[in-house]
N, C-alpha and C positions, 0 to 999 in steps of 0.2 A: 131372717131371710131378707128381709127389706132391707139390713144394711150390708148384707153379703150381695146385692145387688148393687147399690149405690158403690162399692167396693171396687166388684167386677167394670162396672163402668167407668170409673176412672180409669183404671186398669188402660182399658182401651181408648179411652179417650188420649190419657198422655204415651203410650204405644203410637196409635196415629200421627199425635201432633211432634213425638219422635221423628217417624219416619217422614213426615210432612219436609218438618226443619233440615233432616239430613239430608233427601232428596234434594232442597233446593239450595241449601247453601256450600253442598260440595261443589270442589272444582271440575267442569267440564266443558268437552266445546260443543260450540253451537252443530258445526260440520266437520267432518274429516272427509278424506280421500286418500289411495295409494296413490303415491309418485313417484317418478325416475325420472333419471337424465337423459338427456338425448342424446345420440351420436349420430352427428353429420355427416352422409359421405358424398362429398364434390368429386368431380371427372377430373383426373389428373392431368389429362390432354384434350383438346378442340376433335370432336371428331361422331362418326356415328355411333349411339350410344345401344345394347343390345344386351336386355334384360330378360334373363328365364321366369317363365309365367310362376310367380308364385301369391299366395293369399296372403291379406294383410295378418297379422296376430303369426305369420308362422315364426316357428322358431331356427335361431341362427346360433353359428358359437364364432368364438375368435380366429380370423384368418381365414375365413368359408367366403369362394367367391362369389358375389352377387350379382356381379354386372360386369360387362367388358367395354371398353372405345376401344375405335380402330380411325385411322385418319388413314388415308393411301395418297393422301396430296400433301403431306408432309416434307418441308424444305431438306432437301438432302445437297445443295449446291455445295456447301463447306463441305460437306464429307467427301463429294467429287473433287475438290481441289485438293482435299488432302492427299486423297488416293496416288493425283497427278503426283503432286510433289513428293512422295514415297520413293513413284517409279523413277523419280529426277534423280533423288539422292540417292537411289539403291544403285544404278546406274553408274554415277559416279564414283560409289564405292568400288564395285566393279572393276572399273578404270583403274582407280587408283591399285588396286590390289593384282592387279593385272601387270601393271607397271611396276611393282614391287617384288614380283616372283620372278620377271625378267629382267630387275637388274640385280637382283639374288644372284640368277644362272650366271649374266655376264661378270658377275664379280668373284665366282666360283671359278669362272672360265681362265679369266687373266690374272687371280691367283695362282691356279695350276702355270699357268705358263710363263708367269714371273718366279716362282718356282724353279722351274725348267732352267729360265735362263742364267740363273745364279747360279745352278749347281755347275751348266756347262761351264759358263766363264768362270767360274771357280776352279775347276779341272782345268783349264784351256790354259790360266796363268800359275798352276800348278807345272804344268809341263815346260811352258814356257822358263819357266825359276830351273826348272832341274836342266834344260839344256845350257841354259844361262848360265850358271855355275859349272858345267862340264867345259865349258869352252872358256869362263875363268881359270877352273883348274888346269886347263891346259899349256894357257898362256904365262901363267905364275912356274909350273913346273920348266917350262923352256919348250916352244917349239916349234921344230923342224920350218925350212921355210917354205915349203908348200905346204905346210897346217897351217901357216899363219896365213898364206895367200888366200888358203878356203875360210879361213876365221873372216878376213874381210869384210866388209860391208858395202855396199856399192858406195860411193862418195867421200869414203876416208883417205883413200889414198891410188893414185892411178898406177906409183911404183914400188914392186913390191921389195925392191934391194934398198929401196929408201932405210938412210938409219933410225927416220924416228917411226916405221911402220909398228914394229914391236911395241911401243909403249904407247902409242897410242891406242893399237887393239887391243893393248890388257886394259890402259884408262874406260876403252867405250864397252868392255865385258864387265866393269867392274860397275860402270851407271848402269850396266842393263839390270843384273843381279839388283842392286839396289832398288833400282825404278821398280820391278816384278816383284821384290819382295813389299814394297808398299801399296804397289797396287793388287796384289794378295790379300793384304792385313785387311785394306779398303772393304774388298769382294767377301770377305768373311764376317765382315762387320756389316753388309748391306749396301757399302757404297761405290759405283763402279767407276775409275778414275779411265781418261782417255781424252784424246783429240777431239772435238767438234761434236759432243753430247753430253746431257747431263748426268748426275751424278748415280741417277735409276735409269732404266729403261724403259723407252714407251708403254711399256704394258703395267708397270706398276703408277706412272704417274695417271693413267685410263683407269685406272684403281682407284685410287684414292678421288677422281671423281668423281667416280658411282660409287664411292662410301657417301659421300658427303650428296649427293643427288638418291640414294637411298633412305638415307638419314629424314631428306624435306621430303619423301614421299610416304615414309613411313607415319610422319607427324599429320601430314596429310588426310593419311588415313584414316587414324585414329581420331580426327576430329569429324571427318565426315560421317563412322561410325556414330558418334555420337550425336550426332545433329538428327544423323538416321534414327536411333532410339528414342530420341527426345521427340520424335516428328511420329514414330508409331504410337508413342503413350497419347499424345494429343488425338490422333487417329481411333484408338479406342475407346477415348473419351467421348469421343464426336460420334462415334457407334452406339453407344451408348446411349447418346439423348438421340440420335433419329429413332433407333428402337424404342425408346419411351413415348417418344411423342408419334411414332407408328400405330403403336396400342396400349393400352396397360388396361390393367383389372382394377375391381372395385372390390375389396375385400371387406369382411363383417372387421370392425376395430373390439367387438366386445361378442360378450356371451347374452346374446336379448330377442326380442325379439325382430320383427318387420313392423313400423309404424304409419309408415305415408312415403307413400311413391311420389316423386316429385316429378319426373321424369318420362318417357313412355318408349317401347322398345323399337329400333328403327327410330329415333327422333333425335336430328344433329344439334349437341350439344356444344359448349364452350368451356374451355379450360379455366377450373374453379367454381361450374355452378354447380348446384346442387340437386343430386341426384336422388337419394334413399336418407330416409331418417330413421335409425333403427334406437329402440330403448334398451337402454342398459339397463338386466335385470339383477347386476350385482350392485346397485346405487338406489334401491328401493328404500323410500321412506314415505312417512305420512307427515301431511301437509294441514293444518287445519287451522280454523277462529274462532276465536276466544273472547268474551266479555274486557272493556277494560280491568275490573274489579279481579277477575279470577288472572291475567294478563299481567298485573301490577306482581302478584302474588308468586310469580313463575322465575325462577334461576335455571340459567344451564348445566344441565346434568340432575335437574330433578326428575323422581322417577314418574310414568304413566304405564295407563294402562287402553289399548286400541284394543276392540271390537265391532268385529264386521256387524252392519243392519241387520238382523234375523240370521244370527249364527253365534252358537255358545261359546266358540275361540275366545282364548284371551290371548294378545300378544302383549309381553312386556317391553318395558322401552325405556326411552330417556330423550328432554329434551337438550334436541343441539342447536337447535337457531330461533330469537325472536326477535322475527323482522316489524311486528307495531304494525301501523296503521298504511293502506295505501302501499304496501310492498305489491305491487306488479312487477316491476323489473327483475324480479328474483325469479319469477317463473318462464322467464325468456329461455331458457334450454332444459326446462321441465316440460315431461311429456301432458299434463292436465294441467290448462290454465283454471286460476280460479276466478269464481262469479262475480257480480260487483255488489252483491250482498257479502259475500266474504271479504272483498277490499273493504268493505266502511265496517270489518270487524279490527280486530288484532291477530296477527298471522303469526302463528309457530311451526316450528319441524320435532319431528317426534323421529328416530331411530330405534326401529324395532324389528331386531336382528333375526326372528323369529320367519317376520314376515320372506327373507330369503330361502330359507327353507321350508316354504312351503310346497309341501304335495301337491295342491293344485297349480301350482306353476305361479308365471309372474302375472300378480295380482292388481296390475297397475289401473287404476281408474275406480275400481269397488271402493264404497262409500262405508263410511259407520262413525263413530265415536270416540273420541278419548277422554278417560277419566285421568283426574290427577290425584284422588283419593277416594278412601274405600266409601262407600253408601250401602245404607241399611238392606236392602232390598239385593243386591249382587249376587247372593246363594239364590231367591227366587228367577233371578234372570238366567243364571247358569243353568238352572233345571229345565225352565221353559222358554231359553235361547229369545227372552225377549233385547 
């Protein structure tokens, strides 16, 4: 019995000095806390800013407006000048297109009637050819001398028993025929031969001006259309930014929540300051320090294990960052700064995928612990959530 006691006490004694050893020389941190990132949202334009009353911690998702500016004394000078010079150039276009459809008509007009006048004088020296040769063939067959008296011409000859009357009226039937049959070939080919005019008549040489006076208005045209296109894309450009900088929204950039108003509604802001800081609850991680000793001991992508203060959960994890000694700067767009007990520790990040799906929502600021290996006592804590 006496040494079934002595037995039993060792028993418990190296049991204790087990759990003694194992409690303290596993790895853990001193503190933990949840964290997230921040998302800034600054006023896109200079103006008054006008925010819907909502409570800090509510919840937002991505693209959900949050706030409005409005500016109503917003520069709109360049947009009036555009306007002006729209009305210039549309104007001109006008003009030009105006001037292009009227000398369309005029050139419609004295083609019909250079037309006109080719087919007459085409006919006019068609007839002319056929009496022309009638009064050749006259005068070749022989005749009489009162046919040759009317064949005459004023100026050939004043007597008509004269003997050289005869060969001379067949000589001057004989240049007429030929004269009409070239100035014929001329009139069929487009070109009208005669005394004291040129080789077209007025109406086609008025042609061929206003082709050529169609031509530069035409070109005209088509450049001031283009000037004008090029001057409404500028114009909508410029609509564009007065409309932006008139008003614009302040939309949620993430799925998180509402963390600090920076701002108050009715209060004229400036383009780029900063209005709402809202946490992103898709970038939840824990943040905590660690002993140099346990510190020294730690790689990235070792596994841990985060439990909340007085709550049985365990979330699994892995670390992704160790930032050492004196890391503040890391928590400049971390929603919880940490204490300066925890700077004069060793600072790690722990990614624990678990903590995003959590039912209670985003968990950012609650405190508890991270182990980095099992300790004897863990089943005793799961039971009673110490």
């Amino acid at each position: 019995m006496k040494y079934g006691r002595l037995i039993f006490g060792a028993i418990i004694a190296v049991v204790a000095l087990w759990i003694i050893v194992g409690e303290q020389l596993s790895g853990a941190s001193a503190d933990a806390f949840v964290n997230a990132r921040l998302s800034t949202l600054r006023a896109p334009v200079a103006g008054v800013l006008s925010v819907p009353e909502r409570e800090l911690g509510a919840q937002v998702v991505r693209g959900e407006e949050l706030a409005q500016v409005s500016d109503r004394l917003v520069d709109s000078v360049r947009l009036d000048d555009l306007l002006l010079e729209e009305g210039l150039f549309a104007a001109e276009a006008n003009r030009l297109a105006a001037l292009r459809a009227d000398t369309e008509a005029a050139i419609e007009e004295l083609s019909a009637r250079a037309e006109r006048y080719g087919s007459e004088r085409t006919a006019e020296l068609e007839l002319r050819l056929v009496h022309a040769r009638a009064r050749l063939g006259l005068l070749d067959g022989g005749a009489v001398e009162g046919e040759v008296e009317q064949l005459l011409d004023e100026g050939q000859s004043g007597d008509p028993g004269d003997s050289r009357v005869t060969g001379i009226s067949l000589e001057y039937a004989r240049e007429r025929v030929g004269a009409l049959e070239i100035a014929l070939r001329a009139a069929r080919a487009g070109a009208y031969l005669g005394d004291g005019y040129n080789d077209a008549p007025h109406s086609e040489q008025r042609l061929t001006e206003l082709r050529s006076e169609l031509a530069e208005t035409g070109a005209a045209f088509e450049a001031a259309e283009a000037r004008l296109v090029a001057l409404r894309d500028r114009l909508d450009r410029e609509r564009l930014r007065v409309n932006r900088f008139v008003g614009a929204a302040l939309s949620a950039t993430v799925d998180g929540t509402i963390w600090e108003t920076l701002a108050a509604d009715g209060e004229t802001v400036q383009r780029g300051q900063e209005v709402l800081r809202l946490v992103n609850c898709g970038s939840v991680i824990v943040t905590l320090s660690v002993t140099e000793s346990v510190y020294n001991r730690l790689s990235i992508g070792d596994a841990a294990m985060f439990r909340f203060t007085g709550d049985s959960r365990r979330f699994d994890g892995s670390v992704i960052r160790l930032a050492g000694s004196g890391a503040q700067t890391i928590y400049d767009n971390l929603a919880v700064a940490p204490s300066e007990r925890h700077l004069e520790r060793y600072d790690v990040a722990l990614l624990a995928p678990g903590l995003r799906d959590d039912p209670e929502g985003c968990a950012v600021g609650r405190t508890g612990r991270v182990f980095f290996e099992a300790r004897p006592l863990d089943r005793l804590r799961d039971m009673f959530a110490w």
